[in-house]
C-alpha positions as a Python dict, from the first residue, in 0.01 Angstrom:
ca = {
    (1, 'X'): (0, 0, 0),
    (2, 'X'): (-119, -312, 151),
    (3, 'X'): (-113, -183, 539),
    (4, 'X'): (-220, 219, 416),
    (5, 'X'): (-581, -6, 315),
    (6, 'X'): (-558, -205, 645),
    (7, 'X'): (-495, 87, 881),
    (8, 'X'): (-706, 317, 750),
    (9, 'X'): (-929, 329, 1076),
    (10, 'X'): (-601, 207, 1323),
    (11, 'X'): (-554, 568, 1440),
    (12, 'X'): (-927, 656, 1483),
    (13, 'X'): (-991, 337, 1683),
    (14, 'X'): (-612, 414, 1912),
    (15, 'X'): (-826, 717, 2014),
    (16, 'X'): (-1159, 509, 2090),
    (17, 'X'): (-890, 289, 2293),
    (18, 'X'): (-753, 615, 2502),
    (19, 'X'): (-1082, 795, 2516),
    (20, 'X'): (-1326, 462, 2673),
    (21, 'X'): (-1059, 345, 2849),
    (22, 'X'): (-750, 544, 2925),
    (23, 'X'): (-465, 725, 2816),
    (24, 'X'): (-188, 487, 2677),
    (25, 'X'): (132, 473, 2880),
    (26, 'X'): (335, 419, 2550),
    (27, 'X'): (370, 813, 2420),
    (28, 'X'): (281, 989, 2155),
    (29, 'X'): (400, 750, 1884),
    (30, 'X'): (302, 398, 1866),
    (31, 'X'): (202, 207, 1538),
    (32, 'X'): (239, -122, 1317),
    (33, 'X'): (589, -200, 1216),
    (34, 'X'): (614, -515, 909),
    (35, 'X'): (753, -835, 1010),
    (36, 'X'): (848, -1110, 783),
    (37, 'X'): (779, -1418, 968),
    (38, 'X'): (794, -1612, 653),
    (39, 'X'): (569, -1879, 548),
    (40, 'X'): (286, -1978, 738),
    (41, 'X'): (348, -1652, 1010),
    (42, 'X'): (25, -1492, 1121),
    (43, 'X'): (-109, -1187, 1301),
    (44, 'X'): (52, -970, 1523),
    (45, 'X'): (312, -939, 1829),
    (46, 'X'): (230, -672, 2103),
    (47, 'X'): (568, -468, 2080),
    (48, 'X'): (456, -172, 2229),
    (49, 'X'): (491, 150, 2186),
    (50, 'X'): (603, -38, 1804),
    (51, 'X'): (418, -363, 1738),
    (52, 'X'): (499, -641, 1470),
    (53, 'X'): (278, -713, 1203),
    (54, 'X'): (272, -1036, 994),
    (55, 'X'): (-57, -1009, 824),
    (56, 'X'): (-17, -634, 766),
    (57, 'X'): (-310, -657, 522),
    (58, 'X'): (-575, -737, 830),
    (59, 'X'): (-752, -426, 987),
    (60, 'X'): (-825, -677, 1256),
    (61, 'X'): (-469, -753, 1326),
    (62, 'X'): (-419, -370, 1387),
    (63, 'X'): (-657, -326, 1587),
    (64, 'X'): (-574, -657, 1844),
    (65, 'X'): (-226, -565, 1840),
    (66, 'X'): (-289, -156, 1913),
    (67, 'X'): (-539, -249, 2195),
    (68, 'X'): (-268, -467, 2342),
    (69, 'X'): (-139, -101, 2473),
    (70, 'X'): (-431, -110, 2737),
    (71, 'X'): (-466, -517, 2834),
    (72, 'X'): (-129, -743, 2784),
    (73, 'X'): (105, -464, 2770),
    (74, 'X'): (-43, -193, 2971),
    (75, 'X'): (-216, -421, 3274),
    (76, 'X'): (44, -748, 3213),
    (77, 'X'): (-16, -1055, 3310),
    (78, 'X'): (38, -1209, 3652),
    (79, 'X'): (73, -1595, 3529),
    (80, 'X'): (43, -1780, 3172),
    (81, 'X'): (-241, -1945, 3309),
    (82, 'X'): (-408, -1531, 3294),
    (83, 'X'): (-362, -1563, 2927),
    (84, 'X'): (-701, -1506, 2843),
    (85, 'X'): (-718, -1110, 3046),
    (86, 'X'): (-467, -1046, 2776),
    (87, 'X'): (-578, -1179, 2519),
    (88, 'X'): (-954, -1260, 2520),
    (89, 'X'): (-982, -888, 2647),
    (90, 'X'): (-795, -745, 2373),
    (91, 'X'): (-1019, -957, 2087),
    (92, 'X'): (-1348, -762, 2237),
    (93, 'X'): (-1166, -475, 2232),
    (94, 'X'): (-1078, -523, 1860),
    (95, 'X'): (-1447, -587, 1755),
    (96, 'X'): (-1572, -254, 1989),
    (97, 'X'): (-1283, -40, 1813),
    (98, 'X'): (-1405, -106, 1481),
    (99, 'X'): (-1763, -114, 1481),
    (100, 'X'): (-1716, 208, 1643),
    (101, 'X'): (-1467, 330, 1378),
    (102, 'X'): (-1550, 179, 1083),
    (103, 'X'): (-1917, 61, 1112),
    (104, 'X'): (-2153, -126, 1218),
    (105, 'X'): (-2120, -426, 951),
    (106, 'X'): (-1721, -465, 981),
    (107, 'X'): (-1819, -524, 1380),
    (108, 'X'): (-2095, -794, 1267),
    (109, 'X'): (-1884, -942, 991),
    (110, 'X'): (-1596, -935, 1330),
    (111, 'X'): (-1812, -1145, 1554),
    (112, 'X'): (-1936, -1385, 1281),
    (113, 'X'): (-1529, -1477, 1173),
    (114, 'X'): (-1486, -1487, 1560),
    (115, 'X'): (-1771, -1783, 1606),
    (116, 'X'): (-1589, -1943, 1338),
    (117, 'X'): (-1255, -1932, 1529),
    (118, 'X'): (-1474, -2024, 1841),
    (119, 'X'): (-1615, -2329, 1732),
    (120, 'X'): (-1289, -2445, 1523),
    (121, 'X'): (-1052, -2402, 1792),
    (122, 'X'): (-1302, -2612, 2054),
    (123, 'X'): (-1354, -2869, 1758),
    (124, 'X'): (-1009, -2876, 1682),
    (125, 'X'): (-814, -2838, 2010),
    (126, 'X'): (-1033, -2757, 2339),
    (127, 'X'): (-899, -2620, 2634),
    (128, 'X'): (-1045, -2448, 2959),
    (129, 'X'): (-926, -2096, 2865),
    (130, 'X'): (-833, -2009, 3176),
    (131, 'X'): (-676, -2315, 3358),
    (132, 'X'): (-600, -2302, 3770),
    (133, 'X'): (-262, -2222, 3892),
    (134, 'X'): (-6, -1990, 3873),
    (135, 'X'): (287, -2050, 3626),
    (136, 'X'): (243, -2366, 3616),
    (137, 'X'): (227, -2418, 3227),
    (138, 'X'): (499, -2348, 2978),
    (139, 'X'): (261, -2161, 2710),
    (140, 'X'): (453, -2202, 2396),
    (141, 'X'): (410, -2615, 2474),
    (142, 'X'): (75, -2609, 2579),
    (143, 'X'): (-283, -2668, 2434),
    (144, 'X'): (-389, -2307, 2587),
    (145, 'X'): (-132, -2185, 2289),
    (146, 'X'): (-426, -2143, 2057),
    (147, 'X'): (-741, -1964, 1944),
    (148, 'X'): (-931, -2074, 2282),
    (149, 'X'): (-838, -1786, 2510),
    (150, 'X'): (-852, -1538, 2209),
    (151, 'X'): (-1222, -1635, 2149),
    (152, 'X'): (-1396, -1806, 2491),
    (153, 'X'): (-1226, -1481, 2626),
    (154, 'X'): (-1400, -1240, 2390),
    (155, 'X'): (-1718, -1414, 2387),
    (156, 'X'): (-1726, -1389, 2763),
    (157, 'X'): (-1679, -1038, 2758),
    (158, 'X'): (-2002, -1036, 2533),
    (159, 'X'): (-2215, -1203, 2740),
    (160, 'X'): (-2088, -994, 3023),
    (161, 'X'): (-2186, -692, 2827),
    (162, 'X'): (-2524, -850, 2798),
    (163, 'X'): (-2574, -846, 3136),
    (164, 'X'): (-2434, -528, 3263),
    (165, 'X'): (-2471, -318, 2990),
    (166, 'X'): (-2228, -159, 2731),
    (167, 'X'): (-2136, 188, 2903),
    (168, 'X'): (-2094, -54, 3282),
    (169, 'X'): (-1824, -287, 3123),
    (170, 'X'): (-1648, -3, 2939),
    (171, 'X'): (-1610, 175, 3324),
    (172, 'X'): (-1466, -148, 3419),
    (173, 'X'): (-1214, -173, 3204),
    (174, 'X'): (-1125, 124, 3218),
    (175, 'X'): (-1118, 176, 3632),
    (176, 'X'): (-944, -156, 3596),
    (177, 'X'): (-685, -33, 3345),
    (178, 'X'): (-654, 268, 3542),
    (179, 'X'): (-579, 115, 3893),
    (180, 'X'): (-335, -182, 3707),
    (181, 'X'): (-160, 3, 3434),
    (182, 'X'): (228, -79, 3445),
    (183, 'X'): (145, -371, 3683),
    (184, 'X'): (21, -706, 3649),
    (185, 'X'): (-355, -862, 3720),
    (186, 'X'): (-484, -1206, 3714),
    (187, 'X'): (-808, -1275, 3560),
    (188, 'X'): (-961, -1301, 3915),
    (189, 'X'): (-884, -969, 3969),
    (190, 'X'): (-1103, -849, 3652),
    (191, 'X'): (-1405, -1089, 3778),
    (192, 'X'): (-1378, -969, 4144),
    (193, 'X'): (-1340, -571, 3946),
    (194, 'X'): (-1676, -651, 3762),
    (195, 'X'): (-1849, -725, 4045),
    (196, 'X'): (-1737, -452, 4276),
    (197, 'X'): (-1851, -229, 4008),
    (198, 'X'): (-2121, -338, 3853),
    (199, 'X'): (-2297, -561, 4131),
    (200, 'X'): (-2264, -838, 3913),
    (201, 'X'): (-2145, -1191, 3977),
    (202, 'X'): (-1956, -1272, 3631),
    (203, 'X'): (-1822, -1594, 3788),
    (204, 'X'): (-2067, -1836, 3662),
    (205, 'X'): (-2051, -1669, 3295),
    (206, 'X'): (-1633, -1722, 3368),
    (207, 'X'): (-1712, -2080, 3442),
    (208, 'X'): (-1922, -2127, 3152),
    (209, 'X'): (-1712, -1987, 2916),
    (210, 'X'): (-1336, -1984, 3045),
    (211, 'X'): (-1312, -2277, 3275),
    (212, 'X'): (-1505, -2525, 3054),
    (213, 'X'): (-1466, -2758, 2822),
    (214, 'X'): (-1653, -2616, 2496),
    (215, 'X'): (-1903, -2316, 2504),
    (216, 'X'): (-2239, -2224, 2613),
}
């Protein structure tokens, strides 16, 4: 009953997922399965075409872990240190999915829990979110293992938005998507994609917000 409330939108906002940016490569059938993490286990694991669910009661869990189908899953990684083209591109996809799916408010109300995460991850534990090198980090035992590439990396996607416009980052995810899926980027390929599509430089909004210490 809990995760019939939560998903209520989760198939609606798979199709905003396949129809802005690309058909998923995981089939027909994909959805939330429960995991009992046990106490003190949160969010989601990207699982495709079947992810795990810990919070199965969070429509924003649902949506992060679905739209891990096109970024983390879909285009992989090409080094830990990339953590944040998984990741901080999923959380803006989250936030598009459902103000497009369920409204306009549950976006707002989104971003504002998001600024909270923002500014207690950087108060609690800041990080560049997207460190230099390849590999060279061991994720699960480093400080990037945290809210900061979830968050800088959504909230540079924002600003990037702001420049470009809404309908000019959604073509370059998707062309990216597109041209990566079943491969693995780096999050210099995604600033070098914005710019060859867009004309825009988005490397001094990446050094703002993903290189960094704190935020803009």
């Amino acid at each position: 009953a809990i995760a019939t409330g939560a998903t209520t939108h989760l198939r609606d906002e798979i199709d905003f997922y396949e129809k802005t940016y690309g058909a998923t490569s995981f089939g027909a059938d994909v959805g939330p399965v429960s995991a009992n993490w046990g106490f003190g286990a949160v969010g989601g694991m990207e699982h495709h075409p079947y992810w795990h669910v810990g919070e199965m009661g969070k429509a924003e869990v649902h949506a992060h872990e679905a739209a891990h189908g096109w970024y983390g899953d879909g285009v992989r990684i090409a080094c830990w240190e990339d953590f944040v083209l998984s990741e901080g591109t999923v959380s803006y996809l989250a936030a598009r999915a459902i103000e497009a799916k369920d409204s306009q408010a549950a976006g707002d109300a989104l971003w504002t829990s998001y600024q909270q995460r923002l500014d207690s991850a950087v108060l609690f534990g800041d990080t560049p979110a997207w460190p230099d090198g390849c590999d060279q980090i061991d994720l699960l035992h480093d400080k990037l293992w945290s809210d900061i590439p979830y968050m800088k990396g959504a909230f540079f996607y924002r600003a990037v938005e702001q420049q470009i416009g809404r309908a000019m980052l959604d073509k370059v995810l998707h062309d990216f998507y597109v041209a990566h899926v079943g491969k693995a980027a780096t999050m210099q390929d995604m600033i070098d994609a914005i710019h060859a599509t867009s004309g825009f430089d988005a490397m001094p909004l990446a050094q703002a917000w993903l290189k960094q210490l704190g935020h803009p």
